[in-house]
DRENROPA-24261 format. One line per 5 residues: number of its first residue (from 1); their letters; for each residue z, y, x of N, C-alpha, C. Coordinates in nm, 2 decimals, always signed. Layout:
N
NUM = a = Z/Y/X/Z/Y/X/Z/Y/X | ...
END
This chain:
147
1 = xxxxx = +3.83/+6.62/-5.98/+3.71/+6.56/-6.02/+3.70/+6.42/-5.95 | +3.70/+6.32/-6.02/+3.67/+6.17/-5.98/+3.54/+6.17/-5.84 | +3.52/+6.08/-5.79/+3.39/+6.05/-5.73/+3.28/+5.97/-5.82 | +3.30/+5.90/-5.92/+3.16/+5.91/-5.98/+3.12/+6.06/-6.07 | +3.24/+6.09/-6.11/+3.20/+6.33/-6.17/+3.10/+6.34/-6.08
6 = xxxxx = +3.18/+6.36/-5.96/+3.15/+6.44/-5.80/+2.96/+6.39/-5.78 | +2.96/+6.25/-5.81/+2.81/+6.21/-5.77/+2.71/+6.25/-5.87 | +2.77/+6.25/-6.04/+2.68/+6.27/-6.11/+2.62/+6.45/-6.11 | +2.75/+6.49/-6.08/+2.70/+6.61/-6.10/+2.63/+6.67/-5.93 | +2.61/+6.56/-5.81/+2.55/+6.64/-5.74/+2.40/+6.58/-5.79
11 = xxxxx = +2.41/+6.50/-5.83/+2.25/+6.46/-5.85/+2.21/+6.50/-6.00 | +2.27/+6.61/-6.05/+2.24/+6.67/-6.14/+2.17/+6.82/-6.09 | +2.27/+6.87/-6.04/+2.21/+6.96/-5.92/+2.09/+6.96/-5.81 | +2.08/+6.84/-5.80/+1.94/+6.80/-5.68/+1.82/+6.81/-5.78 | +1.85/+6.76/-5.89/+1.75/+6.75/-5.96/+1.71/+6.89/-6.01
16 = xxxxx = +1.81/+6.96/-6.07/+1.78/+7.09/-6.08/+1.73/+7.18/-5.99 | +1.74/+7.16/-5.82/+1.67/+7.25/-5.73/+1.56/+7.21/-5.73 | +1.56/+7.08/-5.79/+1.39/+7.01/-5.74/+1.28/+7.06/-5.86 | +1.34/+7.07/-5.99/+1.27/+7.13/-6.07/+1.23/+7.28/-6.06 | +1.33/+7.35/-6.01/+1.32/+7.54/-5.90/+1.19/+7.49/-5.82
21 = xxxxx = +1.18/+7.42/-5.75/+1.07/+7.41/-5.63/+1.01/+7.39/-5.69 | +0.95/+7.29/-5.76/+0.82/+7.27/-5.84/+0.81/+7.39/-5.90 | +0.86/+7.47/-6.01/+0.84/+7.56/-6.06/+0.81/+7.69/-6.00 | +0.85/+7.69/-5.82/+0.85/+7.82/-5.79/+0.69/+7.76/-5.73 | +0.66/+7.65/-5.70/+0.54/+7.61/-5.62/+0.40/+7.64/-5.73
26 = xxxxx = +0.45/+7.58/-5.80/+0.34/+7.66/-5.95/+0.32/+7.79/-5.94 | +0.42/+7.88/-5.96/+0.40/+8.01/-5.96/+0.36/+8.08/-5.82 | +0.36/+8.02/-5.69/+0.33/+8.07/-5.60/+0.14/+8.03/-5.57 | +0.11/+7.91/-5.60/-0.05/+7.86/-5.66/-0.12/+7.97/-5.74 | -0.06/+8.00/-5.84/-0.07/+8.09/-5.93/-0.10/+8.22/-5.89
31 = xxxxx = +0.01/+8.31/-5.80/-0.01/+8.40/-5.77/-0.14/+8.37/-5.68 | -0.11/+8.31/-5.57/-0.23/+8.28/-5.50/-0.36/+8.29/-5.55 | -0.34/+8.21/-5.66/-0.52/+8.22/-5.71/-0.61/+8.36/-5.76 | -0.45/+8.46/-5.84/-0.47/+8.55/-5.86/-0.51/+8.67/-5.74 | -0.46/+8.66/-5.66/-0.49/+8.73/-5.56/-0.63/+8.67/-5.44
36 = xxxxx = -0.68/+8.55/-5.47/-0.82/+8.54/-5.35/-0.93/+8.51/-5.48 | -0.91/+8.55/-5.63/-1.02/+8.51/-5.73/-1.02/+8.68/-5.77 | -1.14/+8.73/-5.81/-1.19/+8.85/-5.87/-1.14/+8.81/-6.02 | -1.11/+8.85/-6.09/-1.01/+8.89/-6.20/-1.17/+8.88/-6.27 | -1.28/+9.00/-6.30/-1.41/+9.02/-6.37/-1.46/+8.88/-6.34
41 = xxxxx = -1.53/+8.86/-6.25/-1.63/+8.81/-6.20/-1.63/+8.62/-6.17 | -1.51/+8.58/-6.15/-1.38/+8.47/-6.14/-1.47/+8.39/-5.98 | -1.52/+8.52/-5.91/-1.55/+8.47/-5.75/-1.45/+8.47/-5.62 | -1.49/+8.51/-5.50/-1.36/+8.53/-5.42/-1.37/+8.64/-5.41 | -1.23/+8.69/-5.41/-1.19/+8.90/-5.41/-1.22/+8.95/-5.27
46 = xxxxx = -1.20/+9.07/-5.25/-1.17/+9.11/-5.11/-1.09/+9.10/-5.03 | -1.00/+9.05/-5.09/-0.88/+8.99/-4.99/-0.87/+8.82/-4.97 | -0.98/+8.76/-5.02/-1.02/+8.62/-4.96/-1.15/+8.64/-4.86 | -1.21/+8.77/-4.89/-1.34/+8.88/-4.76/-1.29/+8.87/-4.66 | -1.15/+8.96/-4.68/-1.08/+9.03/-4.53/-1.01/+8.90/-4.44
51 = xxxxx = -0.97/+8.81/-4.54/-0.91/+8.68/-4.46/-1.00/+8.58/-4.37 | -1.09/+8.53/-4.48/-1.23/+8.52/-4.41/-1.27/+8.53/-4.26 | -1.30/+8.67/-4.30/-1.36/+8.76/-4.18/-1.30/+8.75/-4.06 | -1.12/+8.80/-4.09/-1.09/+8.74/-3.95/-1.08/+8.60/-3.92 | -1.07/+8.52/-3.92/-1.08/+8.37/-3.95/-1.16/+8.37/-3.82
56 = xxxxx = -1.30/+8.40/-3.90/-1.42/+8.43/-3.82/-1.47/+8.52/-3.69 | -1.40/+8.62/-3.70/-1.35/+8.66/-3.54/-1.31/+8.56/-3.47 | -1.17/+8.53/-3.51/-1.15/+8.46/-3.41/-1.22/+8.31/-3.34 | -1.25/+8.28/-3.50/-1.40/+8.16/-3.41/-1.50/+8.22/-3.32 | -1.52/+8.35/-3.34/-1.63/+8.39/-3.28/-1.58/+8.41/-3.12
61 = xxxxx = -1.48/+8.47/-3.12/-1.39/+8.54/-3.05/-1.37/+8.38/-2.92 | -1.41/+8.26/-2.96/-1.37/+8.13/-2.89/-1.47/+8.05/-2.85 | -1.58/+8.10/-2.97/-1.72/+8.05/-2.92/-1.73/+7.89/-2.98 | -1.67/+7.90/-3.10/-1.65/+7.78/-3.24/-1.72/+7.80/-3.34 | -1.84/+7.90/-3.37/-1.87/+7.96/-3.52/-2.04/+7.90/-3.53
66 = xxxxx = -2.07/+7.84/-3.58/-2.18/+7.81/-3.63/-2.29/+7.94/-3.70 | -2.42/+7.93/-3.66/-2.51/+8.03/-3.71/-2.46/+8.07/-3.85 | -2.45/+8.20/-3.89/-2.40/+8.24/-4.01/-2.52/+8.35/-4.07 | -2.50/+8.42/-4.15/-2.54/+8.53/-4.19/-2.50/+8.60/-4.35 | -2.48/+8.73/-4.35/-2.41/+8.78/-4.47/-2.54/+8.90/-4.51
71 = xxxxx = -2.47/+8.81/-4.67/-2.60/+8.95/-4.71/-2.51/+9.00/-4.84 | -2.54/+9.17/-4.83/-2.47/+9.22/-4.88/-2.55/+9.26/-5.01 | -2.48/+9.26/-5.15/-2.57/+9.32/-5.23/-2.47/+9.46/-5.33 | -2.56/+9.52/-5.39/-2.49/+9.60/-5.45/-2.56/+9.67/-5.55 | -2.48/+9.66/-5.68/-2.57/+9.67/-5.80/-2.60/+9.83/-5.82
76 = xxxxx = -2.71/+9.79/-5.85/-2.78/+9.92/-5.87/-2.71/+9.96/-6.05 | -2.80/+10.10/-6.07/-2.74/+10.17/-6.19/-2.65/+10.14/-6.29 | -2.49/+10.08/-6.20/-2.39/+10.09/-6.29/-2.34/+10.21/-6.36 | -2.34/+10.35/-6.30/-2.26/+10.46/-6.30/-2.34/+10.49/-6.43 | -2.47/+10.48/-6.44/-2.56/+10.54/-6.58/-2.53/+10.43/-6.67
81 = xxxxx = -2.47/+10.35/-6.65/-2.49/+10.20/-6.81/-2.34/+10.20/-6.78 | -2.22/+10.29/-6.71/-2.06/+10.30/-6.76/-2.09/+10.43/-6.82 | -2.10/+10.56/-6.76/-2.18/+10.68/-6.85/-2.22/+10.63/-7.01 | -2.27/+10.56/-6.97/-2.38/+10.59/-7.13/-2.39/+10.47/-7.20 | -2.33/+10.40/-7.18/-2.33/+10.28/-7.26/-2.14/+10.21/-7.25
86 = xxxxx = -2.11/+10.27/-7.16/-1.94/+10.23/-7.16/-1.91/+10.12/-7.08 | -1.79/+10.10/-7.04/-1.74/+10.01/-6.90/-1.78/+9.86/-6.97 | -1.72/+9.87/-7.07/-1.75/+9.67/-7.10/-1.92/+9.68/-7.07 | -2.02/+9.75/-7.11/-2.12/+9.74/-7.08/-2.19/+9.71/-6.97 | -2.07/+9.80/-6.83/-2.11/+9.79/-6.70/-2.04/+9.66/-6.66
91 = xxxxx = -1.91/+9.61/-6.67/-1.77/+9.51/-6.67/-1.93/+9.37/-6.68 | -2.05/+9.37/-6.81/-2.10/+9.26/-6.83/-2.22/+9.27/-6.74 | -2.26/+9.41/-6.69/-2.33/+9.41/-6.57/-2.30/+9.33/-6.41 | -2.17/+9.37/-6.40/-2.18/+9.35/-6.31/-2.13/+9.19/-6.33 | -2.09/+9.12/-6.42/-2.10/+8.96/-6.44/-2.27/+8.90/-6.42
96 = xxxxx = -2.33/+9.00/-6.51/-2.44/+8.97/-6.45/-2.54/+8.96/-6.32 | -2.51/+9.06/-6.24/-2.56/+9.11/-6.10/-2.48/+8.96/-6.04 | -2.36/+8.92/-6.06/-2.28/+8.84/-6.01/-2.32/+8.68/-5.97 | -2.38/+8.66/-6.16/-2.38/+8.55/-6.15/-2.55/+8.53/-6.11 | -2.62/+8.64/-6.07/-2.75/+8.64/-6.03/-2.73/+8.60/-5.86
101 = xxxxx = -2.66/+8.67/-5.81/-2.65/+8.64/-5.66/-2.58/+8.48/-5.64 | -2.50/+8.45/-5.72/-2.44/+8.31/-5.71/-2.54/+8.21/-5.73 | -2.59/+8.24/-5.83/-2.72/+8.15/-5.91/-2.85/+8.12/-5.75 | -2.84/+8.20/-5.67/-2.92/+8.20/-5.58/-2.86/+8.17/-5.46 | -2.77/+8.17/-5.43/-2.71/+8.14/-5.30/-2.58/+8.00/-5.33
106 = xxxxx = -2.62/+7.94/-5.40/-2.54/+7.83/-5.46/-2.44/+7.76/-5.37 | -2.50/+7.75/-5.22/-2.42/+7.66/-5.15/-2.37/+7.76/-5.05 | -2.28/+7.90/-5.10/-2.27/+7.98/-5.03/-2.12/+8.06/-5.07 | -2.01/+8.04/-5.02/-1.90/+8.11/-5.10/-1.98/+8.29/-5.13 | -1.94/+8.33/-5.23/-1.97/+8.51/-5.26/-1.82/+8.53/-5.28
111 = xxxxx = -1.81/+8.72/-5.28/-1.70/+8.78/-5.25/-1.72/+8.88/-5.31 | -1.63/+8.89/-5.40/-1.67/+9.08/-5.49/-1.58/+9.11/-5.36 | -1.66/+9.28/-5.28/-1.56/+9.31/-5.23/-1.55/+9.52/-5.26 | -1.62/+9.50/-5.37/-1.57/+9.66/-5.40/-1.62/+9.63/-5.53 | -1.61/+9.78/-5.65/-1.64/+9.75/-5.79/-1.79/+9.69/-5.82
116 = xxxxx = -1.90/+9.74/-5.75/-2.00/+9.67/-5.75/-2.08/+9.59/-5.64 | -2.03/+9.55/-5.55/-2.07/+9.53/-5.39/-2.01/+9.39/-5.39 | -2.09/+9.29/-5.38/-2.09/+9.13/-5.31/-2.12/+9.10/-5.22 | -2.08/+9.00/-5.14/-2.10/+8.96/-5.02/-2.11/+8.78/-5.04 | -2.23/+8.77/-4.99/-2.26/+8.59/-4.95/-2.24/+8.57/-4.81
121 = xxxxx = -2.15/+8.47/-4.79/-2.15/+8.39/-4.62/-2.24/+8.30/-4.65 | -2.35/+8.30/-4.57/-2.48/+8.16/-4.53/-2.44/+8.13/-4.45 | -2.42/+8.00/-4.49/-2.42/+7.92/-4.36/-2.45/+7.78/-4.39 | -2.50/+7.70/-4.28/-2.58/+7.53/-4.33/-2.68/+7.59/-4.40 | -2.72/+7.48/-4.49/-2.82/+7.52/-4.62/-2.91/+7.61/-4.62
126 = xxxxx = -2.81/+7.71/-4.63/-2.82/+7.83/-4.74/-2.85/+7.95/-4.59 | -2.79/+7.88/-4.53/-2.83/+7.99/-4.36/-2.99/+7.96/-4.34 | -3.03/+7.80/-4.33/-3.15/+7.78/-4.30/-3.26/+7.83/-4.37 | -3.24/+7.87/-4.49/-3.33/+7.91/-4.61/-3.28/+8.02/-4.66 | -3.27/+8.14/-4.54/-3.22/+8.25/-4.60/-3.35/+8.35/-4.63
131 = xxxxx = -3.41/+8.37/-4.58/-3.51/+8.43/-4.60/-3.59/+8.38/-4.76 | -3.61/+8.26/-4.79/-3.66/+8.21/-4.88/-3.59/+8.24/-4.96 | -3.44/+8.25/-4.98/-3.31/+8.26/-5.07/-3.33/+8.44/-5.10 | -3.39/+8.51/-4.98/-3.34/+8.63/-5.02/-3.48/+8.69/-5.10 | -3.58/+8.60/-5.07/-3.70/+8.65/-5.11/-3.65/+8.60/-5.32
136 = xxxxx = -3.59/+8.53/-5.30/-3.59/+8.48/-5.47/-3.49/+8.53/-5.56 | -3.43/+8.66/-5.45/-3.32/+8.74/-5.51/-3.36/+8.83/-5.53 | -3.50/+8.88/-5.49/-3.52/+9.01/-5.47/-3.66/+8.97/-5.57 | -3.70/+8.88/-5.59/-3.77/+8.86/-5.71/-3.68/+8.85/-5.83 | -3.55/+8.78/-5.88/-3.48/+8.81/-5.97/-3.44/+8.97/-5.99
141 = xxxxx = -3.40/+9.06/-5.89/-3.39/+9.19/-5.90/-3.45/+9.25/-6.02 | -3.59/+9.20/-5.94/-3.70/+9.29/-5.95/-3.76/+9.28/-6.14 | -3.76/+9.12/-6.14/-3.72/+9.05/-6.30/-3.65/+9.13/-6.37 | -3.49/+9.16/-6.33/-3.47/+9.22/-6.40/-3.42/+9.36/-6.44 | -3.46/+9.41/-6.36/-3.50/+9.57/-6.36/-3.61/+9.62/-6.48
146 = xx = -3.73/+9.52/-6.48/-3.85/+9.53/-6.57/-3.85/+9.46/-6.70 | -3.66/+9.42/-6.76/-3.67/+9.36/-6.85/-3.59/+9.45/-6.97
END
């Protein structure tokens, strides 16, 4: 093989590992997203919870963590509207329950971290006006229980 062969074909090759990396970097984003986004709900899963959480130890653990608070919610009578009305029925419940807790805690990452069970981190904002936040959740509930 000549030396200009020898060059074209290594920068044939570089180019081809470089299009591998880009390509594997896509699919590793990808997986990623798949794994810290809820699949139903398109919030953060339990395994962007559990990451979180220790994160948060360890700030805590150093005396770095700013006032927080977590409020946990969890939807009431799925098991009778999957029973009796069937899972897409419950599947649009709990998008619903979902996007009621998000709708209220806006400036607050939420976390599906079991089939019906969410979790809000307050903090800033949404910390200072938790009480007011939780009072307008539990008026939405209450909305829609009676509708």
């Amino acid at each position: 093989m000549e030396a200009g062969e020898e060059s074209s074909s290594l920068d044939s090759l570089g180019k081809q590992i470089q299009s591998m990396s880009s390509e594997l970097k896509t699919h590793i984003a990808h997986v990623h997203g798949q794994a810290y986004r809820d699949g139903l709900t398109g919030v953060k899963s339990k395994q962007a919870y559990l990451e979180m959480e220790q994160a948060l130890d360890a700030k805590m653990g150093i005396g770095e963590v700013d006032a927080f608070a977590l409020v946990v919610c969890d939807v009431n009578g799925l098991k009778m509207i999957n029973d009796t009305l069937g899972h897409k029925a419950g599947d649009e419940h709990i998008r619903q329950a979902c996007d009621m807790v998000c709708n209220v805690f806006v400036h607050s990452p939420v976390y599906r971290v079991g089939g019906d069970e969410f979790v809000a981190m307050l903090f800033g904002r949404d910390y200072e006006n938790r009480v007011a936040l939780m009072h307008a959740l539990h008026k939405r509930s209450v909305a829609h229980i009676n509708t």
